[in-house]
C-alpha positions as CSV (number, residue, x, y, z in Angstrom):
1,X,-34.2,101.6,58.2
2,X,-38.3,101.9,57.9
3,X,-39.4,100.5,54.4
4,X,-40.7,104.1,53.6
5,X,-37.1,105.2,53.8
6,X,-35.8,102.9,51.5
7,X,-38.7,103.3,49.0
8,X,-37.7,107.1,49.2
9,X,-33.5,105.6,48.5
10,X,-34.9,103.9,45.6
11,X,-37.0,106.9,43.9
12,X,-33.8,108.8,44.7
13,X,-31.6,106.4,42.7
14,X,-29.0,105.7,46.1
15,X,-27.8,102.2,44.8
16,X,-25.6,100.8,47.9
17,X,-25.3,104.5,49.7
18,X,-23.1,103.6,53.4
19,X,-26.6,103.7,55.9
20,X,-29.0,103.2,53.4
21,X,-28.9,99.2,53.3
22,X,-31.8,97.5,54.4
23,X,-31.1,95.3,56.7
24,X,-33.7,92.5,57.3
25,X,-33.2,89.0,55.6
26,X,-35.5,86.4,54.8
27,X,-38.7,87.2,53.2
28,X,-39.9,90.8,53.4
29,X,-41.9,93.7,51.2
30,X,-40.7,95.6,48.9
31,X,-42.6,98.7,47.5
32,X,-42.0,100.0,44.6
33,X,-44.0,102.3,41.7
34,X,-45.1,101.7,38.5
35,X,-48.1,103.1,35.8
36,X,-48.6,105.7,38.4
37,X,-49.6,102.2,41.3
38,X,-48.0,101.8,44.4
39,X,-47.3,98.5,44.7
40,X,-45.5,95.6,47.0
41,X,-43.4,92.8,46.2
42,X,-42.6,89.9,48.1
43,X,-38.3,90.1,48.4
44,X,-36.4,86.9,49.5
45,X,-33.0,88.1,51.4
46,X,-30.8,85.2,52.0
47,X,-29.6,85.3,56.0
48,X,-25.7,86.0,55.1
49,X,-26.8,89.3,52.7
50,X,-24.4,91.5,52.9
51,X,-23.0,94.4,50.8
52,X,-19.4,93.1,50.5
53,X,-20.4,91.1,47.3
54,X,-22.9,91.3,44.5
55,X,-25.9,88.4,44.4
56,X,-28.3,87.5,41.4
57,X,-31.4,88.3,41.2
58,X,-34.2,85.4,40.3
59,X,-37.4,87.2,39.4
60,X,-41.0,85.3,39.6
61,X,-43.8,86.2,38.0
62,X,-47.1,83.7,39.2
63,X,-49.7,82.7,37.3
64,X,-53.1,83.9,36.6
65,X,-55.1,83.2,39.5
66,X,-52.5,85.2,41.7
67,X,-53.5,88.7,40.1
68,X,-54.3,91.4,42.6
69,X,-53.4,94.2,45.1
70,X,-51.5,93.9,48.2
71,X,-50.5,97.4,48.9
72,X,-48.2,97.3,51.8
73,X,-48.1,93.7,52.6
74,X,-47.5,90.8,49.8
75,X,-46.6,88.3,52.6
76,X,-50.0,87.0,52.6
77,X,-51.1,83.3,53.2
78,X,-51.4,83.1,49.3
79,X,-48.2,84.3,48.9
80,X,-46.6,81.6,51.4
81,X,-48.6,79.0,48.8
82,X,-46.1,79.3,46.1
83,X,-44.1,76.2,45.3
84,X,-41.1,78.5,44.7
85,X,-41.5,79.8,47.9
86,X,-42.1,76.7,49.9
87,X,-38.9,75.7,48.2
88,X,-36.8,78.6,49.9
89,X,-38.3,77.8,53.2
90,X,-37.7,74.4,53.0
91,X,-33.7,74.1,51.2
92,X,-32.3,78.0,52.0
93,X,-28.9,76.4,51.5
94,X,-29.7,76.4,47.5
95,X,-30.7,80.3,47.4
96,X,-27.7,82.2,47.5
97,X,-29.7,85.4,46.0
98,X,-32.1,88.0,46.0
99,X,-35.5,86.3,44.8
100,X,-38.4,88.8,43.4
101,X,-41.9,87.9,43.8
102,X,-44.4,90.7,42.2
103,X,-47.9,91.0,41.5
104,X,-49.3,91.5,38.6
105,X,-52.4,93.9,39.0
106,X,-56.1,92.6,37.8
107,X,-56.9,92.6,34.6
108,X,-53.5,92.4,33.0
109,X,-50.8,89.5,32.2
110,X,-47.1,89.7,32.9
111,X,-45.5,91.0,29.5
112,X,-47.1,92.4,26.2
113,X,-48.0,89.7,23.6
114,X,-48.7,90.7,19.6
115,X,-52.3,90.6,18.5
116,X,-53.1,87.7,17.0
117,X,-50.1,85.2,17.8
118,X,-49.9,81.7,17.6
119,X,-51.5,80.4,20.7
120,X,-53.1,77.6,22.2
121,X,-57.0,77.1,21.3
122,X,-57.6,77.4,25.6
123,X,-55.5,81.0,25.1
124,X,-58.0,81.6,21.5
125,X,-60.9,80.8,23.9
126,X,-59.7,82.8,27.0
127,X,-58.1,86.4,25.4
128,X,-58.9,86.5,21.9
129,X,-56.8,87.8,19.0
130,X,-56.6,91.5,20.6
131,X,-53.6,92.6,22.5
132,X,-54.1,92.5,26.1
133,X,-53.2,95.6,28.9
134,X,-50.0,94.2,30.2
135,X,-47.7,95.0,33.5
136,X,-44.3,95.0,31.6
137,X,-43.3,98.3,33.0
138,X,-44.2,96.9,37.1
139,X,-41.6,94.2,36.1
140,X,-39.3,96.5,35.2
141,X,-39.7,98.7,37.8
142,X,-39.4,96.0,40.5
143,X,-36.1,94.8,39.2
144,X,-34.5,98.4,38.9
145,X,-36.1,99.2,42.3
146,X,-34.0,96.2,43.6
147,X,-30.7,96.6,41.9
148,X,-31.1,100.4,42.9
149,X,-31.5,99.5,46.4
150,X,-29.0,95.8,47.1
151,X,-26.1,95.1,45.8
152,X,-27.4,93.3,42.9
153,X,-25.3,92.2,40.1
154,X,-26.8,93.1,37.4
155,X,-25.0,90.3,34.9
156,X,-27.1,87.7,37.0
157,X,-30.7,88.7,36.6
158,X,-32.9,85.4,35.8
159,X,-36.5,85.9,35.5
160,X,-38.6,82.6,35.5
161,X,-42.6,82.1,36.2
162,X,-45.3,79.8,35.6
163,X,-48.0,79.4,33.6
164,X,-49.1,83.0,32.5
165,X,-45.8,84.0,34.3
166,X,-44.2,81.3,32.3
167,X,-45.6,83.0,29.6
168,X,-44.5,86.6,30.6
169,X,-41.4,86.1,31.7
170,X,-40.2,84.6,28.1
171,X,-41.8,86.7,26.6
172,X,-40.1,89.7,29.0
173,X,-36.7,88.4,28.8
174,X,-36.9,89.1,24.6
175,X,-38.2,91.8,25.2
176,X,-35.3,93.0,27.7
177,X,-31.7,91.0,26.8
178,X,-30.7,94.1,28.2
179,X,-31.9,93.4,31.5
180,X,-32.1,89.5,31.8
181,X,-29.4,86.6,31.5
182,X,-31.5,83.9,31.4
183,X,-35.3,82.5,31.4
184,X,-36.5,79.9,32.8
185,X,-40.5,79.7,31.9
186,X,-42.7,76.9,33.8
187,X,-45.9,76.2,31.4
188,X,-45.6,79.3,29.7
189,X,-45.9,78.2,26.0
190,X,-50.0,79.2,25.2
191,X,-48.1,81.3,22.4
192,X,-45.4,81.5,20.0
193,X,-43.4,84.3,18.7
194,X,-41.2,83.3,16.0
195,X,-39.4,87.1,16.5
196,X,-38.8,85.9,20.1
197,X,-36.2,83.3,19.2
198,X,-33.0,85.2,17.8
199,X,-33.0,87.4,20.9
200,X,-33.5,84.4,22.8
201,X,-30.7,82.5,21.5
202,X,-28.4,85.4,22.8
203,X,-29.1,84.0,26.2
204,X,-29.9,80.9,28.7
205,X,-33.5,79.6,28.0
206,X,-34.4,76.3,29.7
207,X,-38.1,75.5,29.0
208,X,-40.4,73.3,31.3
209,X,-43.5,71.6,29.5
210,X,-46.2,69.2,30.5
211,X,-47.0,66.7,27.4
212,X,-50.8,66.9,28.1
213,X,-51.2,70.2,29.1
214,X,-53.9,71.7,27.3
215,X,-53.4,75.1,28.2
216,X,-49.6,75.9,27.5
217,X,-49.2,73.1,24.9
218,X,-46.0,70.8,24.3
219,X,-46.3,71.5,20.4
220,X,-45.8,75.2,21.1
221,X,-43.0,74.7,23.2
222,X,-40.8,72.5,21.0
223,X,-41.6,75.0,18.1
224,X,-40.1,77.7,20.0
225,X,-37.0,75.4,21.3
226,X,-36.7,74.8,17.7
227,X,-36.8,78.3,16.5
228,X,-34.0,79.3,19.3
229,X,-31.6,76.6,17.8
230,X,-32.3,77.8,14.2
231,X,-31.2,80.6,15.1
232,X,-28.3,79.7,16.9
233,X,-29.3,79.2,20.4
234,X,-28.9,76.2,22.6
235,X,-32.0,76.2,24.9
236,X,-32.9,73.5,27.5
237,X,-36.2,71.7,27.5
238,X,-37.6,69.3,29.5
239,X,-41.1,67.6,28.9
240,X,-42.9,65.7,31.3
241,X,-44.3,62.9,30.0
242,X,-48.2,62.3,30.9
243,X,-48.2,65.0,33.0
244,X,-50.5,68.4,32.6
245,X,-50.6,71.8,33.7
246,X,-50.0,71.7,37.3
247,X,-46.4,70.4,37.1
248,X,-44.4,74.0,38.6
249,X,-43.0,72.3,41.9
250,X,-41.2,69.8,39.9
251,X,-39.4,72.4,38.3
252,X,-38.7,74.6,41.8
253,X,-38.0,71.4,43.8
254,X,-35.4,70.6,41.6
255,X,-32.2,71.8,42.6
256,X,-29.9,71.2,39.6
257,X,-32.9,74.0,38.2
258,X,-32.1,76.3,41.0
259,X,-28.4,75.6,40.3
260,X,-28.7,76.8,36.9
261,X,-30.2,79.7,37.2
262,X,-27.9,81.3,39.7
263,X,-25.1,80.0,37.0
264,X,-26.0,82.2,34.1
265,X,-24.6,85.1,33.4
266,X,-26.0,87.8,30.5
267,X,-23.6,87.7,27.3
268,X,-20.7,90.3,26.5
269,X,-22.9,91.5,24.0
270,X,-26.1,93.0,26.4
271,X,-23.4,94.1,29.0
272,X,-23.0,97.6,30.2
């Protein structure tokens, strides 16, 4: 099946229509629309993907310097960069699941953030107070584009990123309990949204901070782990002492990480 066909299944809505299952594994492209773009994902397809069973879907959303437009082809030497995606290469055996790597276009961040949050003084400095134009609806699109065209179960979506994809993916997944299970953000606390934390508590969190990051701070990640278990929740976090921003392949390399992810499931609640 050419990939033009199956981006024509996926605008037609054919979710797991007999001849319409694409059938190359390992890491391919994935196109997809959103906000009137045409754009292409990275997709990892484990090698024993079949249609007999339903496999989660693990969603990653990079970090700032990874903004762009690869129209056609996301497997570039950037994109083979990616600690997560060194990861795959290198232990397979811990990815039994669909993994989603967009790109976020320029001039944008991951997920919509209020004007004027709490933030970081580095996040002050570099956006302001103002709202900034955000790709929440290519995020969405991507993951329906997926579950429309694999047989995604669509109780075991986790989204998880770093830095500003740390950042946009927790602040996607409370935006969407509908959509997500579970969210696991890398560096992503440069802001805190109190109203975040009783939709987060419906669902997995398990936070990854750097103590001297000066960027996504610690003091604005344990505020929000704090605010999740006030209201109920019972988030994971994990601080590494004496260690700054640039700490995302200790969390991918990890494989009790991996393991948790593909273990959540979204509550009865948010379920269909």
């Amino acid at each position: 099946m050419t990939w033009s066909a199956l981006v024509l299944a996926v605008m037609a809505g054919s979710p797991h229509a007999a001849g319409q299952e694409p059938s190359a594994t390992g890491f391919v492209n994935f196109s997809f629309s959103a906000d009137g773009m045409e754009r292409t994902a990275g997709l990892y397809v484990p090698p024993d993907y079949d249609t007999s069973k339903e496999w989660p879907l693990i969603v990653f959303l990079h970090g700032g310097g990874g903004n762009g437009s690869n129209n056609g082809n996301a497997l570039t030497e950037r994109f083979y960069r990616q600690g997560l995606v060194r990861t795959i290469q290198n232990h397979p055996e811990r990815f039994p699941a669909l993994v989603a790597f967009p790109r976020c276009p320029e001039g944008r961040i991951w997920s919509p953030v209020p004007a004027d949050p709490v933030q970081s003084d580095w996040r002050l400095e570099f956006h302001g107070r103002e709202p900034v134009p955000d790709a929440e609806t290519h995020v969405t699109a991507v993951i329906d584009g997926i579950i429309a065209a694999y047989a995604v179960d669509d109780d075991r979506v986790v989204i998880t990123g770093y830095s500003m994809g740390g950042e946009g993916s927790i602040r996607y997944a409370a935006l969407h309990p509908e959509r997500i299970a579970a969210v696991a953000p890398a560096a992503g606390s440069a802001i805190f949204v109190p109203e975040d934390a009783p939709v987060l508590a419906g669902m997995g969190v398990w936070l990854f901070q750097g103590e001297t990051d000066r960027i996504s701070t610690a003091p604005l990640a344990r505020r929000m782990v704090a605010a999740i278990r006030a209201s109920g929740g019972n988030p994971l976090y994990t601080e590494y002492a004496g260690v700054g921003h640039g700490m995302a392949n200790r969390v991918y390399e990890d494989a009790e990480v991996i393991a948790w992810m593909l273990d959540q499931r979204r509550g009865p609640s948010m379920q269909h």
